[in-house]
C-alpha positions as CSV (number, residue, x, y, z in Angstrom):
1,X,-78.0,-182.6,-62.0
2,X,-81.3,-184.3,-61.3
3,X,-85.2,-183.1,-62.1
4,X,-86.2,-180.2,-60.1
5,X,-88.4,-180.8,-57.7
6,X,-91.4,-178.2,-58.6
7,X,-94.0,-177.7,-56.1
8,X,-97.6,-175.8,-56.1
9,X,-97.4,-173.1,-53.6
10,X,-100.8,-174.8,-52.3
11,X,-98.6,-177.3,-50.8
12,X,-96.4,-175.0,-49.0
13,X,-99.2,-172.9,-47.7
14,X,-101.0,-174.5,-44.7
15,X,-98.3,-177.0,-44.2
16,X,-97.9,-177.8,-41.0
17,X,-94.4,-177.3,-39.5
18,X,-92.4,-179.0,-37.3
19,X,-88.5,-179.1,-35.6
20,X,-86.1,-181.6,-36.1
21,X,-87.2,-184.0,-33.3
22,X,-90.6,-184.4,-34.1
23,X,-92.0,-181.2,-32.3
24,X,-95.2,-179.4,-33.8
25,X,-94.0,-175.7,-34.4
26,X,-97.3,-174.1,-36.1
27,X,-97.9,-173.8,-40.0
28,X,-97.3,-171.3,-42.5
29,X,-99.5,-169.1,-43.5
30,X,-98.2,-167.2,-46.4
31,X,-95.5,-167.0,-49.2
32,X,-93.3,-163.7,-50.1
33,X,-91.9,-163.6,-53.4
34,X,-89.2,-161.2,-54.7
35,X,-90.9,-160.1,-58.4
36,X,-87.5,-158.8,-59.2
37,X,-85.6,-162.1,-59.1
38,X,-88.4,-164.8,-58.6
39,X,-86.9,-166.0,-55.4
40,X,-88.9,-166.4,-52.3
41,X,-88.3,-164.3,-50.1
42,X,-89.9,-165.9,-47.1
43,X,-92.3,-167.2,-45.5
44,X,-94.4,-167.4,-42.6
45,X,-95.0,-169.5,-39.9
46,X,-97.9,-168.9,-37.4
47,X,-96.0,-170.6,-34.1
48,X,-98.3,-171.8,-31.4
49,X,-95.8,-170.6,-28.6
50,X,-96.3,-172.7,-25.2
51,X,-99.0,-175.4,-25.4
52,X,-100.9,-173.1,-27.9
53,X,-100.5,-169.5,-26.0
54,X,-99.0,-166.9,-27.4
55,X,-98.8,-167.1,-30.7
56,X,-97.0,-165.3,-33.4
57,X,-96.1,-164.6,-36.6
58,X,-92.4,-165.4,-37.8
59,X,-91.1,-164.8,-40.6
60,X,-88.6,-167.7,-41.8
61,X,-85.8,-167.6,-44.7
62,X,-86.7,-170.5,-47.0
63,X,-83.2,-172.2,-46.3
64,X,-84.1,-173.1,-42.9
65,X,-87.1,-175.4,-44.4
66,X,-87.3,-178.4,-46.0
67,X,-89.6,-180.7,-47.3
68,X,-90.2,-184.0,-44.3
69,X,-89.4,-187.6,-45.4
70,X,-93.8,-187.9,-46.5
71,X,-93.9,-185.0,-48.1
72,X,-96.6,-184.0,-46.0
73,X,-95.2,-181.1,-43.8
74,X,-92.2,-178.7,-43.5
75,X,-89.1,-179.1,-41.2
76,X,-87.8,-176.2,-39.7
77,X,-84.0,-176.8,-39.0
78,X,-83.5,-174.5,-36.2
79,X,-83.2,-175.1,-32.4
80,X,-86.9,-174.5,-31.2
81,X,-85.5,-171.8,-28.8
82,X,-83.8,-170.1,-31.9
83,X,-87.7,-169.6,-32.9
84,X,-88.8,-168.5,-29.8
85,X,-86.6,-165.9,-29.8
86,X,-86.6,-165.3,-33.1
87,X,-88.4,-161.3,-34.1
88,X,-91.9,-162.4,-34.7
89,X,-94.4,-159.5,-35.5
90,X,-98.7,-159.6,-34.9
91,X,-100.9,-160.2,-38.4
92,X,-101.7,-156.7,-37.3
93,X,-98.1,-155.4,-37.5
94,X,-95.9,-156.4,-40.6
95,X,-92.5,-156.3,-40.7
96,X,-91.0,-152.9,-43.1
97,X,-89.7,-155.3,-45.8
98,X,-88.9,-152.1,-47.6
99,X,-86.0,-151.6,-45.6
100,X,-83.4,-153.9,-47.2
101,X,-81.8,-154.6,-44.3
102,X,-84.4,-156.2,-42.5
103,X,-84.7,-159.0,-44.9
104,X,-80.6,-159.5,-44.3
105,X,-81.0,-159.3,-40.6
106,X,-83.3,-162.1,-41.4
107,X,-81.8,-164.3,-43.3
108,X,-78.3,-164.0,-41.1
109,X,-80.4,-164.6,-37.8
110,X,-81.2,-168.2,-38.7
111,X,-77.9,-168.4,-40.0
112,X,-78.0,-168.4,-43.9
113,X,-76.6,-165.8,-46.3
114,X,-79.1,-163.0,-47.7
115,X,-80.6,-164.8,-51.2
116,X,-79.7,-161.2,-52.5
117,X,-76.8,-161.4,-52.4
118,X,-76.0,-165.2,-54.0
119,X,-78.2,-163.6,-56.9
120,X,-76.2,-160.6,-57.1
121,X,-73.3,-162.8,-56.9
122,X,-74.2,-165.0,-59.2
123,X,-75.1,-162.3,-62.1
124,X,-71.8,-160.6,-61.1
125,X,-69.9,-164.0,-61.7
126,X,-72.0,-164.2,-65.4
127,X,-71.5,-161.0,-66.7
């Protein structure tokens, strides 16, 4: 196992993000942590829609991310369409994250298992 990679969430927030081919999908714009495991939860990315119109707020598991080549920016690893027609909410409208199967329905939509439930799993296995 090598060093973790540790990163201030100052470089995470404002990043910009984009798709695998290059494409500029937004930024994110803030950072949800779960104080009961220290996980985070998600995150989210202000998307710019079509040539700037539209935009949104999605939230976005933290699986689906990953740090470009410079270091510089996020990668997103989903099909830009997946994002467009992924459930994005206004600034004005959050999501209810207090019902625990939104944050499920999340993580399942782009195609990742809940990080609940490897945690769960995972204390289950070390009890």
């Amino acid at each position: 196992m090598g060093i973790p990679r540790i990163v201030p969430t100052g470089a995470i927030l404002h990043s910009a993000v984009t798709n695998q081919v290059g494409e500029n999908l937004g930024k994110i714009t803030d950072m949800y942590i779960d104080v009961e495991t220290g996980q985070i939860a998600y995150l989210v990315l202000s998307f710019d829609g079509f040539l700037g119109f539209g935009g949104k707020l999605f939230p976005i598991s933290w699986g689906a991310l990953s740090v470009a080549p410079d270091g510089r920016s996020l990668v997103l690893h989903v099909p830009r369409q997946v994002l467009e027609d992924a459930p994005g909410f206004d600034e004005d409208a959050l999501p209810q994250v207090r019902d625990p199967g939104w944050l499920a329905a999340l993580y399942r939509y782009y195609g990742f298992i809940p990080y609940r439930e490897t945690v769960e799993s995972v204390h289950e296995i070390g009890e």
